[in-house]
C-alpha positions in Angstrom: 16.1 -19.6 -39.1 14.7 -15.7 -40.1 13.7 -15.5 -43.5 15.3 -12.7 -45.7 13.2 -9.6 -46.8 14.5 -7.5 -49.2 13.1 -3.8 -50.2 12.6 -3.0 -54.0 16.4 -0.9 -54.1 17.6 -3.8 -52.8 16.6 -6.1 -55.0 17.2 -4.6 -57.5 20.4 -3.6 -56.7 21.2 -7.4 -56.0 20.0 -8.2 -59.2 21.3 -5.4 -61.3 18.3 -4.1 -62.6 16.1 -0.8 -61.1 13.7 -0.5 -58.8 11.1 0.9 -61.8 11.4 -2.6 -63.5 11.0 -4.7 -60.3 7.6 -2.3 -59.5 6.9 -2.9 -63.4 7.4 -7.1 -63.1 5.0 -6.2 -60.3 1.8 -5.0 -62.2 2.2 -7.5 -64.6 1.4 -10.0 -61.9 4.7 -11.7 -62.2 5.9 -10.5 -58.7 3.7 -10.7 -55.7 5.4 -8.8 -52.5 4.0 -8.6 -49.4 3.5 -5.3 -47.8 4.5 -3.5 -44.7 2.5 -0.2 -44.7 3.1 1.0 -48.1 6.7 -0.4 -48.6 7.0 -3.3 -50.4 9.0 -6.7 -48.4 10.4 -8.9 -51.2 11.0 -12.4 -49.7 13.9 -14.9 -50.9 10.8 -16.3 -53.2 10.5 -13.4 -55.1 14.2 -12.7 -55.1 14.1 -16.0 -57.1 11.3 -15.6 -59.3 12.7 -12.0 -60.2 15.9 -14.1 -61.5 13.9 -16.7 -63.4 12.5 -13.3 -64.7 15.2 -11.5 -65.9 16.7 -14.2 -67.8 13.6 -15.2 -69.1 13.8 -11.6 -70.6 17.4 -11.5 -71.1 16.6 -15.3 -73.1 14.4 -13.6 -75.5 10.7 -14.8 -73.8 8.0 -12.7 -73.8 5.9 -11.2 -70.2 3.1 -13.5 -71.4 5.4 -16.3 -71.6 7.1 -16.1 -68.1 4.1 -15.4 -66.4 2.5 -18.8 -67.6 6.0 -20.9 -67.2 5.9 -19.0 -63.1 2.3 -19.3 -62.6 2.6 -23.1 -63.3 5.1 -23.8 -60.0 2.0 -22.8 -57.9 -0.4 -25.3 -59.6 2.1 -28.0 -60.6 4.4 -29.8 -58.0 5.5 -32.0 -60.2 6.8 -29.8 -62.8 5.9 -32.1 -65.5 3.5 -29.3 -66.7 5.9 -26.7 -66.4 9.0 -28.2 -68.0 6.8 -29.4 -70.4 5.8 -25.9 -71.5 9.8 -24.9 -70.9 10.9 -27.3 -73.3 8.6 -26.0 -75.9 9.3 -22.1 -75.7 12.6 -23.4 -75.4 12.6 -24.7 -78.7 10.0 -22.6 -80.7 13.1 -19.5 -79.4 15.8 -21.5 -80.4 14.0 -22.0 -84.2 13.4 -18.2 -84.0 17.1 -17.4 -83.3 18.3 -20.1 -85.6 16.5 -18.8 -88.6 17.1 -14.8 -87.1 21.2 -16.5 -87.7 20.3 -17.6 -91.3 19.1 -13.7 -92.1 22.0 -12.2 -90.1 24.4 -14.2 -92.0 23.1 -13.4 -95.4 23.0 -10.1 -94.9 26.5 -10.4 -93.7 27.4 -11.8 -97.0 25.6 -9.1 -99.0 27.2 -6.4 -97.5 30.2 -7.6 -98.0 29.7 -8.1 -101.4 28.5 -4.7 -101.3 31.0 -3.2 -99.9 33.7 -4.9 -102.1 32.2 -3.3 -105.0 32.1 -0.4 -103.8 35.7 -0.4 -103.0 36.5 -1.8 -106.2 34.5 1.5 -108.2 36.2 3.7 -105.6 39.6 2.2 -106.8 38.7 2.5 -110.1 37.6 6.0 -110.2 40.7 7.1 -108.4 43.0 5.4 -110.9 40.9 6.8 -113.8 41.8 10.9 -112.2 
């Protein structure tokens, strides 16, 4: 069975992003293609990585954080370490987002309350002409 190679368009492509961010994940060290002359081979290992990657990003986690959740698959077979570390980025995010929801909906609420009033004065004025 031939393995899969993939050029940066390509992949990028695949994935819906562009080749400048693939090249970008690239010289942070979180992509590691091999080379053929000066074009870049992606394998069906980096296609993957570049997924966990993107929704990493898409999930809220920083470069810093992917790159130490990925880096742990090469020294951890077990992935005890690196589910261990998942599980608590996963939850320090989810407090971040839980308590970015308690702001959202407040402000929400004094908007609306703004807003109300200021219908309310604009109602006023115009039944006061």
């Amino acid at each position: 069975m031939s393995e899969q190679f993939y050029t940066v368009t390509e992949l990028a492509d695949e994935l819906g992003t562009t080749p400048r961010a693939v090249r970008f994940y690239e010289t942070k060290g979180l992509l590691k293609p091999r080379r053929a002359g000066s074009t870049r081979i992606y394998t069906h290992k980096d296609r993957a990585r570049l997924v966990l990657i993107l929704r990493g990003k898409r999930l809220g986690f920083s470069l810093a954080d992917i790159k130490e959740y990925l880096d742990l698959y090469v020294v951890d077979t077990t992935q005890t370490e690196q589910l261990t570390l998942l599980q608590g980025k996963v939850q320090a995010r989810l407090a971040d987002l839980r308590k970015q929801q308690e702001d959202l909906e407040q402000t929400l609420s004094e908007l609306s309350e703004i807003n109300l009033l200021v219908e309310d004065a604009l109602r006023n004025k115009m039944a006061g002409q």
